[in-house]
VODREN-42355 format. One record per residue: residue number from 1; x, y, z of N, C-alpha, C in turn; residue in one letter; chain. Coordinates in steps of 0.001 Angstrom, whole numbers, padded with zeros to 6 digits. Atoms other than C-alpha are relative to their C-alpha. Layout:
VODREN-42355
  nr    n.xx    n.yy    n.zz   ca.xx   ca.yy   ca.zz    c.xx    c.yy    c.zz rest kette
 NUM       X       Y       Z       X       Y       Z       X       Y       Z    A     A
...
This chain:
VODREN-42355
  nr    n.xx    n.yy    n.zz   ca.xx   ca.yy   ca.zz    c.xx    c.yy    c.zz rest kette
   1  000417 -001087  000890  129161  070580  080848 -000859  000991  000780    X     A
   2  000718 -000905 -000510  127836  073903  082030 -001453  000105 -000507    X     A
   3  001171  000192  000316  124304  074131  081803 -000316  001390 -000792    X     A
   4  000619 -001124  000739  122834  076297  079476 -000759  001023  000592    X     A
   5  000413 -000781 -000680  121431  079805  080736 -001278 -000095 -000869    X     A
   6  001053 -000120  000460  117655  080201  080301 -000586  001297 -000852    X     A
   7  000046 -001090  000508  116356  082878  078106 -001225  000866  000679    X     A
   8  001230 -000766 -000688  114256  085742  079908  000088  001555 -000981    X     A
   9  000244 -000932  000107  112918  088510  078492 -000572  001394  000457    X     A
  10  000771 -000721 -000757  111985  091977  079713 -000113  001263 -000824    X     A
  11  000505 -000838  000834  109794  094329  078169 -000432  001336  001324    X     A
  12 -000116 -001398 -001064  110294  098075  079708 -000298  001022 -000683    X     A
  13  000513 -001384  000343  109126  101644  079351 -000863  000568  000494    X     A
  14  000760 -000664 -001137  107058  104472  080698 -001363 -000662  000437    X     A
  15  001826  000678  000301  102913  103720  081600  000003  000971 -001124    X     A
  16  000532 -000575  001198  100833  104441  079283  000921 -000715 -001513    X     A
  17 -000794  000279  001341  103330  103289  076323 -001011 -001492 -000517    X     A
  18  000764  001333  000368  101439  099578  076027  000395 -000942 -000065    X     A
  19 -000868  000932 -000130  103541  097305  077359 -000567 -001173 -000091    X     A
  20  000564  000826 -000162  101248  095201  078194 -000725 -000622 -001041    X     A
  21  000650  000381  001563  099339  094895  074738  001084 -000866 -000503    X     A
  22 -001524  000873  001239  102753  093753  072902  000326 -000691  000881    X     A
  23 -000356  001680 -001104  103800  091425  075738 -000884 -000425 -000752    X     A
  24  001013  000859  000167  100768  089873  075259 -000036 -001033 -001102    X     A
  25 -000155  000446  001777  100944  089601  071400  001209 -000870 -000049    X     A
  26 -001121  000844 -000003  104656  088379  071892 -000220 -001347  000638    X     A
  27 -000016  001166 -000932  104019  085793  074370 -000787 -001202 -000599    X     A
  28  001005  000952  001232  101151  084549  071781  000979 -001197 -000774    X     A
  29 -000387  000201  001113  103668  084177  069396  001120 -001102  000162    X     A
  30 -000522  000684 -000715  106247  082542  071477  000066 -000967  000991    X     A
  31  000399  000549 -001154  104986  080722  074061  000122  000395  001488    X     A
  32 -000570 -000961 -001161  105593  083297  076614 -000547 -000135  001474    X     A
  33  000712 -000414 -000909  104480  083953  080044 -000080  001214  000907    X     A
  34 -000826 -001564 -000328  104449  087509  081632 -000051 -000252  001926    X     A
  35 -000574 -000308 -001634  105934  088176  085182  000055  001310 -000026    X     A
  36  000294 -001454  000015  104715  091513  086403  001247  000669  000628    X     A
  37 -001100 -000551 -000720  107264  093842  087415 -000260  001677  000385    X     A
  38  000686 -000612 -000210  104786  096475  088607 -000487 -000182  001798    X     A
  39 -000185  000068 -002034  104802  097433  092790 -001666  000185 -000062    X     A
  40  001836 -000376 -000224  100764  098631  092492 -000450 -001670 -000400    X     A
  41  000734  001444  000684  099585  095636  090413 -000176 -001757  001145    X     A
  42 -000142  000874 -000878  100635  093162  093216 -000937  000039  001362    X     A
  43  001156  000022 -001489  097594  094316  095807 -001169 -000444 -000524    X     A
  44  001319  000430 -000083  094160  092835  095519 -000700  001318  000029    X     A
  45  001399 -001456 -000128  091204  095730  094988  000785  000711 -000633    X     A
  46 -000592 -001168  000426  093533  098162  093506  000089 -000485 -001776    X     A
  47 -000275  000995  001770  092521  096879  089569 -000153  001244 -000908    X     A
  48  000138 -001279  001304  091634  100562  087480  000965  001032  000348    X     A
  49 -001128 -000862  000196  093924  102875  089272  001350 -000911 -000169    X     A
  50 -001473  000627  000662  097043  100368  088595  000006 -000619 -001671    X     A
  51  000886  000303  001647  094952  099581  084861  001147 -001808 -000118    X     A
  52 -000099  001900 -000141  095642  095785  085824  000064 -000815 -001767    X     A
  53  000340  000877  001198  095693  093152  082623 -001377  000155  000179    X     A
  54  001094  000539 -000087  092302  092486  081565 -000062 -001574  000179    X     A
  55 -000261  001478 -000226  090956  089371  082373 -000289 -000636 -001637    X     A
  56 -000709  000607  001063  091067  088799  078470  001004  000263 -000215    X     A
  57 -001194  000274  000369  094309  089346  078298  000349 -001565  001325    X     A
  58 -000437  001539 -000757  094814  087033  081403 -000186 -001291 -000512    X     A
  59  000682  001207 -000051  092673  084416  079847  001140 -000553 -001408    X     A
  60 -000881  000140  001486  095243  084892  076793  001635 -000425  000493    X     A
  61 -001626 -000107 -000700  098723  084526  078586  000026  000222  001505    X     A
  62 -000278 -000077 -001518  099175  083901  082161  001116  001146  000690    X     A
  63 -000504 -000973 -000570  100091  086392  084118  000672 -000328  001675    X     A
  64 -000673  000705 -001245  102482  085971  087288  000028  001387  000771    X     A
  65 -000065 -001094 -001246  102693  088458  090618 -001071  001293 -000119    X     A
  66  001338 -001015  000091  099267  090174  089814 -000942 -000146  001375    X     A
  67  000929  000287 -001072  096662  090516  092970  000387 -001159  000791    X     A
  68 -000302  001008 -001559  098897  088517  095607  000044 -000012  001008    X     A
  69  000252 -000317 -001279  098559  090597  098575 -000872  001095  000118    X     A
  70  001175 -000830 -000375  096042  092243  100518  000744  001617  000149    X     A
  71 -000436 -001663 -000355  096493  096456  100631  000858  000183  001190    X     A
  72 -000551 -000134 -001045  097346  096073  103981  001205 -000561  000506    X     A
  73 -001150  000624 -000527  100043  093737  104164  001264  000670 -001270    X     A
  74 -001369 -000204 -000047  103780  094520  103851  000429 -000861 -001344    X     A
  75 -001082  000213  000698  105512  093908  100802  001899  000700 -000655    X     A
  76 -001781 -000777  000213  109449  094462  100227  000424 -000318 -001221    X     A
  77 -000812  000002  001137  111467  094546  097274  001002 -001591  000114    X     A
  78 -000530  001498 -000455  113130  091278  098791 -000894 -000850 -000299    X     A
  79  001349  001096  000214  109811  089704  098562 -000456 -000104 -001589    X     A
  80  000761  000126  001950  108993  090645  094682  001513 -000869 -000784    X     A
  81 -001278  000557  001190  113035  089385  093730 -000349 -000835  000222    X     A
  82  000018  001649 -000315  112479  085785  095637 -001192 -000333 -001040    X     A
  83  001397  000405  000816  108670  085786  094171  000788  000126 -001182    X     A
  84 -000318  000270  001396  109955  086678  090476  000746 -000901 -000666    X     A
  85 -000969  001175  000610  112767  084443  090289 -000361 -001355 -000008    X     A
  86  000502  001597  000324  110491  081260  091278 -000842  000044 -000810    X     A
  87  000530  000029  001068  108155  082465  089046  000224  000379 -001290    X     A
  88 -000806  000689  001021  110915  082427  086389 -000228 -001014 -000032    X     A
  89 -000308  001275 -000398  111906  079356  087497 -001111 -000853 -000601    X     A
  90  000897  001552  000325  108597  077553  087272 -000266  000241 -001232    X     A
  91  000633 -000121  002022  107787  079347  083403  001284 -000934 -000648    X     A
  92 -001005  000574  001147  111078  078033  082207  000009 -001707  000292    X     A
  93 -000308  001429  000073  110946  074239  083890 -001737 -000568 -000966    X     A
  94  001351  000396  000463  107108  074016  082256  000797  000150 -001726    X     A
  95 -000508 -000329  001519  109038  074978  078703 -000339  001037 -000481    X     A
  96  000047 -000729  000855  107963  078115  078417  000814  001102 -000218    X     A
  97 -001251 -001158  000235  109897  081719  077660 -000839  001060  001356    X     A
  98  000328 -000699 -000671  109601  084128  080680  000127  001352 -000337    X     A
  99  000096 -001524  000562  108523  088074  079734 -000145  000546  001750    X     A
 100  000402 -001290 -001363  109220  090511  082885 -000583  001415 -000900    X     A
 101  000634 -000876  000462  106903  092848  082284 -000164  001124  000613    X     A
 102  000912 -001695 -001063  106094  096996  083966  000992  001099  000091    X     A
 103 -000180 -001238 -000377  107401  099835  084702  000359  000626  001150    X     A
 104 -000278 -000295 -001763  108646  099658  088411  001610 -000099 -000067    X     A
 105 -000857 -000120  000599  112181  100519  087078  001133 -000473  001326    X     A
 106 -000719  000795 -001464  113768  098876  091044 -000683 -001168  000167    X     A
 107  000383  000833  000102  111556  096410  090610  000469 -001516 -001304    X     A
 108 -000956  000295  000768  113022  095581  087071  001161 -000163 -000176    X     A
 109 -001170  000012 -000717  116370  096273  088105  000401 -000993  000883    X     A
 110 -000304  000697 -000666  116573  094311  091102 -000246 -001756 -000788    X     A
 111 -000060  001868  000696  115726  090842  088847  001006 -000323 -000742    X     A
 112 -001350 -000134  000999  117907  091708  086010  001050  000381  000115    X     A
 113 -001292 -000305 -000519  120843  092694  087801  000605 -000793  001413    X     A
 114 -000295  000464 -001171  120461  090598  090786  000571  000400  000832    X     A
 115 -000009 -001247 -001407  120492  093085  093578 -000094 -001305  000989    X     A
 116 -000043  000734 -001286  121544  091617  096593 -001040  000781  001220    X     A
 117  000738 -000447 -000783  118886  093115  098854 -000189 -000134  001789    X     A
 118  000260 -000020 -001069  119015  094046  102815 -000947 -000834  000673    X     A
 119  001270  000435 -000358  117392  091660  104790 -000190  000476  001558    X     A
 120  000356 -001270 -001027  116434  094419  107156 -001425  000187  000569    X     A
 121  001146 -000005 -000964  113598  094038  109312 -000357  001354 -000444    X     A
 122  000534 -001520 -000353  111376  097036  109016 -000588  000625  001450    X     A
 123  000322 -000129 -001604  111133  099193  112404 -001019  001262 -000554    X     A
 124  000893 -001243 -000163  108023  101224  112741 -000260  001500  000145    X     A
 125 -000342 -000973 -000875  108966  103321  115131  000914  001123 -000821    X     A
 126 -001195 -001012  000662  111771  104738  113571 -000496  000512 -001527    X     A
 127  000197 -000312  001311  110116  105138  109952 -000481  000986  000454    X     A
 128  001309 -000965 -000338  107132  107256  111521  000835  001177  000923    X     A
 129 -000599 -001499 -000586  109844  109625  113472  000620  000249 -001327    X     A
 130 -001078 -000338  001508  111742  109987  109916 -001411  000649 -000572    X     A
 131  000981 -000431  000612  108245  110522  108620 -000089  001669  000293    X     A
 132  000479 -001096 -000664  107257  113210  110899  000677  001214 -000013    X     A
 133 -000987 -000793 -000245  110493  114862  110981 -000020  000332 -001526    X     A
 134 -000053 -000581  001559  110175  114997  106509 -000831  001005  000179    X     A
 135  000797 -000806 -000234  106764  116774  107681  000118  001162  000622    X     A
 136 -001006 -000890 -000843  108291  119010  109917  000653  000829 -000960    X     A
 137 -001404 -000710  000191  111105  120140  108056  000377 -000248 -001287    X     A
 138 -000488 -000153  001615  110900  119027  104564  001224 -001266 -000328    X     A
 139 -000584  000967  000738  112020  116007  102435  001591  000086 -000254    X     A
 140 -001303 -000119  000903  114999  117729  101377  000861 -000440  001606    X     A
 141 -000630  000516 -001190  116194  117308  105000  000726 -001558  000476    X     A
 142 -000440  000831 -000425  116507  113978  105784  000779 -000862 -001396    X     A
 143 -000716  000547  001058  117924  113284  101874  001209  001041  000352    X     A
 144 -000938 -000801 -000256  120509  115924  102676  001089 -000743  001148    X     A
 145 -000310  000769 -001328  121051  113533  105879  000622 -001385 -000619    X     A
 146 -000396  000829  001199  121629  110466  103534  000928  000196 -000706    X     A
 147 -001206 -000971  001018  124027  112387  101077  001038 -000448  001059    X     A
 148 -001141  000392 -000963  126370  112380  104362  000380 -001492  000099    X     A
 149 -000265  001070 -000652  125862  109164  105590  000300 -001025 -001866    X     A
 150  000259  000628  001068  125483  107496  101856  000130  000376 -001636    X     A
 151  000511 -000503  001679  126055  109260  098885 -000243 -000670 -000856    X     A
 152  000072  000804  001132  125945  106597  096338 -001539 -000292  000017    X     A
 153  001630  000526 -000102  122487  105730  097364 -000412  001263  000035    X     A
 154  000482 -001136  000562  121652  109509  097720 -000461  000093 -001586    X     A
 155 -000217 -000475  001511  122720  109971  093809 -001180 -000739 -000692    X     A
 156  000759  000575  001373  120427  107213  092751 -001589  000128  000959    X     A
 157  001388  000178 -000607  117157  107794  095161 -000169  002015 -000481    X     A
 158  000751 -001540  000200  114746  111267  094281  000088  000352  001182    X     A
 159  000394 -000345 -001082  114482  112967  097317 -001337  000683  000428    X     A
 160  001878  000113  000156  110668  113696  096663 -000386 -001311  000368    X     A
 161  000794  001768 -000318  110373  109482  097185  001047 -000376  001411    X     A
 162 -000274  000030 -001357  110280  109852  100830  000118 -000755  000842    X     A
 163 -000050  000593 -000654  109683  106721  101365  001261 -001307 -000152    X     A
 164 -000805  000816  000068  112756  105024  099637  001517  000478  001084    X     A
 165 -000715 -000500 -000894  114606  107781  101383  000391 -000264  001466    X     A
 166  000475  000593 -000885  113316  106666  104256  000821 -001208  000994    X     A
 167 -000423  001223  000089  114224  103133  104229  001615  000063  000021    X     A
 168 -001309  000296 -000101  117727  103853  103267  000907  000668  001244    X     A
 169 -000054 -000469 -001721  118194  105715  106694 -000501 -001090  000824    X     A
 170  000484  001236 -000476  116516  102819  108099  001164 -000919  000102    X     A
 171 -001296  000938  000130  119182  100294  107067  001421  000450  000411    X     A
 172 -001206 -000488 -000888  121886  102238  108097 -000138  000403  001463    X     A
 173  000596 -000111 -001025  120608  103125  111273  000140 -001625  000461    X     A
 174  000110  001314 -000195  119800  099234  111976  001291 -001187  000117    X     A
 175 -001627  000471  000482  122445  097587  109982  001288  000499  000663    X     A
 176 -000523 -000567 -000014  125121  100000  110620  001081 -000131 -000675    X     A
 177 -000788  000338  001300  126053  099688  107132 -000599  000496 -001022    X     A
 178  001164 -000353  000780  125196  101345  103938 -000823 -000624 -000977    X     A
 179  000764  000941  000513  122529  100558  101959  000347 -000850 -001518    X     A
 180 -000707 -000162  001747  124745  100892  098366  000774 -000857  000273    X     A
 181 -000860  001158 -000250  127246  098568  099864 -000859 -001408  000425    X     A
 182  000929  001252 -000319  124612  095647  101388 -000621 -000143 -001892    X     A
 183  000558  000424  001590  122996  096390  097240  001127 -000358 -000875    X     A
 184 -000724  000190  001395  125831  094788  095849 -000588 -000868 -000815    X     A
 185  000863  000680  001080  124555  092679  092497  001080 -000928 -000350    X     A
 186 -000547  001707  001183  125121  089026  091221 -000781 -000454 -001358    X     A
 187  000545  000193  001576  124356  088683  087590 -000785 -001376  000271    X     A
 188  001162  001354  000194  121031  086317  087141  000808 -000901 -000790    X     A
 189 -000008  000582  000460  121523  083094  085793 -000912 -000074 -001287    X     A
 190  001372 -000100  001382  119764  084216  082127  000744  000331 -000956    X     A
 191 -000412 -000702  001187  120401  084805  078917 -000920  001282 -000368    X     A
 192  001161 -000731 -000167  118647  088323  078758 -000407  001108 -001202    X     A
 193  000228 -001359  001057  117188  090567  075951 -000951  000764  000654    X     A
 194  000758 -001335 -000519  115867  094120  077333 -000499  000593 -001395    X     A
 195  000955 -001151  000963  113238  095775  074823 -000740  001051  000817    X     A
 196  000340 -001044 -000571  112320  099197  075359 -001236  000478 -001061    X     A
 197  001221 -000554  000311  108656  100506  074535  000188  001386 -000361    X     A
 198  000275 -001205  000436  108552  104382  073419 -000322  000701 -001072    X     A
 199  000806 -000816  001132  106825  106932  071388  000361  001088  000321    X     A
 200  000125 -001576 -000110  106998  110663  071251 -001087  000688  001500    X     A
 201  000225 -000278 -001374  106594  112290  074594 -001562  001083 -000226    X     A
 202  001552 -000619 -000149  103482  114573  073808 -001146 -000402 -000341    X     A
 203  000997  000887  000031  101832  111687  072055 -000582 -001014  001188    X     A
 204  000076  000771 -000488  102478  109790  074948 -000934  000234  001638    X     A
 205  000373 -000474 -001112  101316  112091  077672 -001536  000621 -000848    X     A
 206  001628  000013  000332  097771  112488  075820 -000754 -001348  000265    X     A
 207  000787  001136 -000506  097577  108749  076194 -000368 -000578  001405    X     A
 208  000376  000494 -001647  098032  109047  079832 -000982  000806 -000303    X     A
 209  001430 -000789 -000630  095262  111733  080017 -001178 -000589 -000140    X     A
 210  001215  000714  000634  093000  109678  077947 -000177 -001587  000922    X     A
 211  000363  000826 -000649  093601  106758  080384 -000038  000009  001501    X     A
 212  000727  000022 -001165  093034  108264  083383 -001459  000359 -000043    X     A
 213  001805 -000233  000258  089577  109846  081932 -000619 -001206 -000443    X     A
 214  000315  001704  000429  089059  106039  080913 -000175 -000788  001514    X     A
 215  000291  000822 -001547  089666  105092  084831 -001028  000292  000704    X     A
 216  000715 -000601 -000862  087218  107686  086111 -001208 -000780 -000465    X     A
 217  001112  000203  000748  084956  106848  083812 -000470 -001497  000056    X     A
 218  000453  001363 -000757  085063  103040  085102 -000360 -000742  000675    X     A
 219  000344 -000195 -001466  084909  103763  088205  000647  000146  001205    X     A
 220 -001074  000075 -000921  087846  104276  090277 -000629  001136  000945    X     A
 221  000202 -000552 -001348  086192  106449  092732 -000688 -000690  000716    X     A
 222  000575  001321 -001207  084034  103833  094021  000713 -001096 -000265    X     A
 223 -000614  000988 -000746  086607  101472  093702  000586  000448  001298    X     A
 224 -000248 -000907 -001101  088490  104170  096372 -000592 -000092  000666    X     A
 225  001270  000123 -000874  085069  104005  098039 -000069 -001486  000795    X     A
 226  000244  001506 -000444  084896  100162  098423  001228 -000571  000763    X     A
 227 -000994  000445 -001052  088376  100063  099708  000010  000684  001067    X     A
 228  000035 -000737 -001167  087949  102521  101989 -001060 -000652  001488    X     A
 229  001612  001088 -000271  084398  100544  102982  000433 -001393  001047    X     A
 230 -000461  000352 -000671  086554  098001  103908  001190 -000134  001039    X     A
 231 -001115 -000071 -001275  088975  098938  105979  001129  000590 -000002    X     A
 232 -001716 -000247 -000173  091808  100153  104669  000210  001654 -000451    X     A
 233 -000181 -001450 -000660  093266  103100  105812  000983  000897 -001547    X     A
 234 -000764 -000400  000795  094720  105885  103611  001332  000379  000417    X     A
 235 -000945  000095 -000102  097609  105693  105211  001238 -001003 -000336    X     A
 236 -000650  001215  000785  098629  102668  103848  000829  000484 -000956    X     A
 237 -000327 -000084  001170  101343  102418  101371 -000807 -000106 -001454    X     A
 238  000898  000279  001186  099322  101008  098836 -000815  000697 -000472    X     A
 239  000858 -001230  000939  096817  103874  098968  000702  001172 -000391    X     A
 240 -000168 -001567  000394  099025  106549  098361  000394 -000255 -001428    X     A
 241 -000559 -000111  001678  100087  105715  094999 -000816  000712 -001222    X     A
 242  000614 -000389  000797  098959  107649  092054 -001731 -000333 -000218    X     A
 243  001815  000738  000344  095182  107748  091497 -000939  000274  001409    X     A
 244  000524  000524 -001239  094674  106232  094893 -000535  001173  000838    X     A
 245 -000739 -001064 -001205  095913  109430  097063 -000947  001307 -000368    X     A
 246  000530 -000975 -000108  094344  112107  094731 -001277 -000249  000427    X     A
 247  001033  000259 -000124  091274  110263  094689 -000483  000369  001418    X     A
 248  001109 -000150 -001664  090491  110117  098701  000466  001969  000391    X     A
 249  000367 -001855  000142  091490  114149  098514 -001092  000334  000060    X     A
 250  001325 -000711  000997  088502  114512  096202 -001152 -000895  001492    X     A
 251  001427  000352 -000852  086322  112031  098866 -000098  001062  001460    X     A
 252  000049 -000676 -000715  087505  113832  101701 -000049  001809  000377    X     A
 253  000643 -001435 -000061  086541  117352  100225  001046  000777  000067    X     A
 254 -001298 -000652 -000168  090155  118547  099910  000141  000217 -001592    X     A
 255  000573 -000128  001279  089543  118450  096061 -000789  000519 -000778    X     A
 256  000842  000670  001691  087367  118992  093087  000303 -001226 -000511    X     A
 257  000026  001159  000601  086496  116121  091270  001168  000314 -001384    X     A
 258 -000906 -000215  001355  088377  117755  087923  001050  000492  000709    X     A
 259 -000883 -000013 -000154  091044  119018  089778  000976 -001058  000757    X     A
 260 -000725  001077 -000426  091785  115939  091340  000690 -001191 -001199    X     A
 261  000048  000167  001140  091307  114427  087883  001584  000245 -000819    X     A
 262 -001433 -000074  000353  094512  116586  086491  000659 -000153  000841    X     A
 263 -001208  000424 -000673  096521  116228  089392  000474 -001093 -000432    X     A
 264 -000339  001625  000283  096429  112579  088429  000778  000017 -001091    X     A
 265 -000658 -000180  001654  097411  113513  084739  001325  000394  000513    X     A
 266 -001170 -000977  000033  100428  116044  085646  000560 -000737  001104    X     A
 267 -001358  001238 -000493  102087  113362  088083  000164 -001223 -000638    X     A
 268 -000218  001119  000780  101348  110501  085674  001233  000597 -000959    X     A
 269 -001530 -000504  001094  103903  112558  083449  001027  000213  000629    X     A
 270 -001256  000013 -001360  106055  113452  086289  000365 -001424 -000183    X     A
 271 -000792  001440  000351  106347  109479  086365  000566 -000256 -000902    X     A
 272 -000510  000942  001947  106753  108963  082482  001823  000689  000278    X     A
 273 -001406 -000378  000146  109881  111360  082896  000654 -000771  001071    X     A
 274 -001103  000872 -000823  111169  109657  086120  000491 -000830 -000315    X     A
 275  000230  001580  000242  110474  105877  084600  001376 -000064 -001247    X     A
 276 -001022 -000254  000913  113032  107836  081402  000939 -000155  000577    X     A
 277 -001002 -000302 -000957  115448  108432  084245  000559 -002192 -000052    X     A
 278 -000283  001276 -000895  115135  104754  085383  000591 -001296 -001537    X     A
 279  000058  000708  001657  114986  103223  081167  000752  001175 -000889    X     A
 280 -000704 -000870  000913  117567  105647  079212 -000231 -000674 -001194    X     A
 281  000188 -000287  001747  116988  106116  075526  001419 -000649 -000634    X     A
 282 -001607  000181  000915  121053  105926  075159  000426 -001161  000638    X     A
 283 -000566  000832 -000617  121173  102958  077374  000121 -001549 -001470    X     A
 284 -000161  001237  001116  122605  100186  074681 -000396 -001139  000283    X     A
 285  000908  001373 -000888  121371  097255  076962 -000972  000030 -001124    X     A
 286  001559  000281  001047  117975  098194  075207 -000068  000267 -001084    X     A
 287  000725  000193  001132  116520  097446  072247 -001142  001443 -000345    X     A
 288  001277 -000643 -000067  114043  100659  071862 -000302 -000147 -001361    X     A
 289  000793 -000005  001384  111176  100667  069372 -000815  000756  000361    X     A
 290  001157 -001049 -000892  108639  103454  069297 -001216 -000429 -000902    X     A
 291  001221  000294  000418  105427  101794  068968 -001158  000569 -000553    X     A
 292  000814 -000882  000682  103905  104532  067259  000204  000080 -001591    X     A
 293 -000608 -000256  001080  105616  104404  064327  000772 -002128 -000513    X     A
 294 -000716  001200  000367  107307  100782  064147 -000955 -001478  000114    X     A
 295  000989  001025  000135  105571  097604  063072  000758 -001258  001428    X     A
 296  000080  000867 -001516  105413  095152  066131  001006 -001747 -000799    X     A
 297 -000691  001376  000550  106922  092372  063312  001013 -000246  000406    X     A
 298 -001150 -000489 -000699  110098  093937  064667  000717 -000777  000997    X     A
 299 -000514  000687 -001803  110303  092892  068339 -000188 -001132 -000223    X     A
 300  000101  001440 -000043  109058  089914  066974  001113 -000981 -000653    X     A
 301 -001077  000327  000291  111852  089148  065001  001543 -000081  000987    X     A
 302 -001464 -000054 -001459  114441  090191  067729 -000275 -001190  000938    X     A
 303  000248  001187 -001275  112724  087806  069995  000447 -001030 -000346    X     A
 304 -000064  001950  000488  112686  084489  067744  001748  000106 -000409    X     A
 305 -001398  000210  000327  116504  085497  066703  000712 -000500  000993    X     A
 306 -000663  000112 -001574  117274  085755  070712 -000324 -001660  000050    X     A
 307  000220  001752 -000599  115887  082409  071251  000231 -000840 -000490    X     A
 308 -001017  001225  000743  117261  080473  068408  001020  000574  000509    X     A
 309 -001491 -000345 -000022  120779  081861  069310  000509 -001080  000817    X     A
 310 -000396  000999 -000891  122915  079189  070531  001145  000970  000795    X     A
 311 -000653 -000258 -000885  124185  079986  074100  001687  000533 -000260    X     A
C-alpha cells in the first residue's frame, strides 16, 4: 500500500498583510508548527528590520528556520529547500501539521513545487566582475545578456534583482547549462493547501508605513549600529535588504533620517506589488481571504476540512 502523503500547509501573501498573526492562531487551533519561508528572517541580529515573530508568539508555536545563520555566512536557496523539507519532515514524524509560512515567493516556490536546484558552487570572482560591470553600464545590461543566453529564466527574474540576475549568468557560465533547464521541478511528497492573505492595496500600504514607523521607533537604527559594531560589512548580502541598506545611508550621512524613513515605505510597496507578481489573485491554487473584511473562522474551517479529507 502506498503510503499516505502528509498534509502541509502554506500560508502566503504580501508583508505587512499578517501572516504571521493567523499562522499563529491556526497552528493553535490545529496543532501546527510554522516553517519560515522568509530569506531575511534566517540571519541572527537582523530581528526589527525583518519584524521577526515575537518571542510570544514563539513561546506560542514553534517556529522553524528563524535566526540560523550569522549575517556573514552564505546561504543558498539549496540550503533553505534541504533545511525546510527536514524541518517538514521532523513536524510531521512528531504528529504535528506543518504551516510554511512568508513572503519569499522563490523561497515558497522552491518547497512547494520541488525545484530541482543547481548545485553550483558560487565563484567570487566572477559575481564581483558581473557586479561591477551592472555598475558600469546598468542592470539592464547584463539581463539583456541573459534574455540571449536564457530567456525562460530572463521572463521570470526582474532585472532590477541584480543579484538573482547575477547568479543565473553564473550557472551558465560554470555549468554550461541553463539555469531554467537545471530548475526542473519534482512535485513534493504532500498533500498541499495554499491560503492566500490579502486586503485592499491602500489599506495595506498604510500598514506598511505604520510598521516601519513602529521599527524606527524600536530601534532599528541602533540595531544597524550594533551590527555594524560588530563587524559586518554593508556589503554583505544580508545588509542590503530593505531597512538594512537605507538605514546605513542615513548613518553614513548620505540620508536624512525621514527621508531614509520613506524610502523604506515606497520600496516596501514596490515589494507588496512584486510579492502580487510572485502570489496572483487569479491563481486558483490559492485559497485568498482578505483579512480585513473576512472572519479568520474561515481559514479555519478550510484547514480542519483539508485535514480530515481522506487522501
Amino acid at each position: 500500500m502506498a503510503a499516505i502523503p502528509s498534509p502541509l500547509i502554506a500560508i502566503v501573501g504580501p508583508t505587512g498583510v499578517g501572516k504571521t498573526k493567523v499562522a499563529v492562531c491556526l497552528c493553535q487551533q490545529v496543532g501546527g508548527e510554522i516553517v519560515s519561508a522568509d530569506s531575511r528572517q534566517v540571519f541572527n541580529g537582523l530581528d526589527i528590520g525583518t519584524d521577526k515573530p515575537t518571542s510570544a508568539q514563539r513561546s506560542m508555536v514553534p517556529h522553524h528556520l528563524v535566526d540560523i545563520v550569522a549575517p556573514d555566512e552564505q546561504f543558498t536557496l539549496a540550503q533553505y529547500q534541504e533545511r525546510a523539507y527536514d524541518a517538514i519532515e521532523d513536524v510531521v514524524h512528531r504528529g504535528r501539521v506543518p504551516f510554511l509560512v512568508g513572503g519569499t515567493g522563490l523561497y515558497v516556490r522552491a518547497v512547494l513545487e520541488g525545484f530541482a536546484i543547481p548545485r553550483v558552487e558560487p565563484n567570487p570572482r566572477l559575481r564581483q566582475r558581473l557586479m561591477e560591470e551592472a555598475e558600469r553600464n546598468g542592470a539592464a545590461v547584463l539581463h539583456a545578456r541573459l534574455a540571449e543566453l536564457d530567456p525562460e529564466a530572463a521572463d521570470s527574474i526582474d532585472a532590477r534583482n541584480v543579484r538573482r540576475v547575477i547568479r543565473a549568468l553564473e550557472v551558465y557560465e560554470t555549468a554550461k547549462e541553463r539555469i531554467s533547464v537545471l530548475q526542473e521541478r519534482q512535485e513534493p511528497p504532500y498533500r498541499i493547501l495554499k491560503i492566500g492573505l490579502t486586503m485592499e492595496r491602500g489599506r495595506l500600504y498604510r500598514r506598511v508605513d505604520e510598521r516601519v514607523d513602529s521599527m524606527i521607533d524600536r530601534g532599528l537604527v541602533a540595531e544597524v549600529q550594533g551590527l555594524e559594531a560588530r563587524g559586518y560589512s554593508q556589503d554583505l548580502p544580508a545588509m542590503s535588504g530593505l531597512g538594512y541598506r537605507q538605514v546605513l545611508m542615513y548613518l553614513r550621512g548620505e540620508l536624512g533620517l525621514a527621508e531614509a524613513v520613506q524610502r523604506i515605505k515606497s520600496e516596501t510597496h514596490r515589494l507588496v506589488r512584486q510579492q502580487y507578481k510572485w502570489f496572483r489573485l487569479d491563481d486558483e491554487t490559492i485559497h485568498w481571504f482578505d483579512v480585513s473584511s473576512e472572519p479568520q473562522e474561515r481559514i479555519e474551517a478550510l484547514i480542519k476540512g483539508f485535514l480530515a479529507e481522506s487522501p
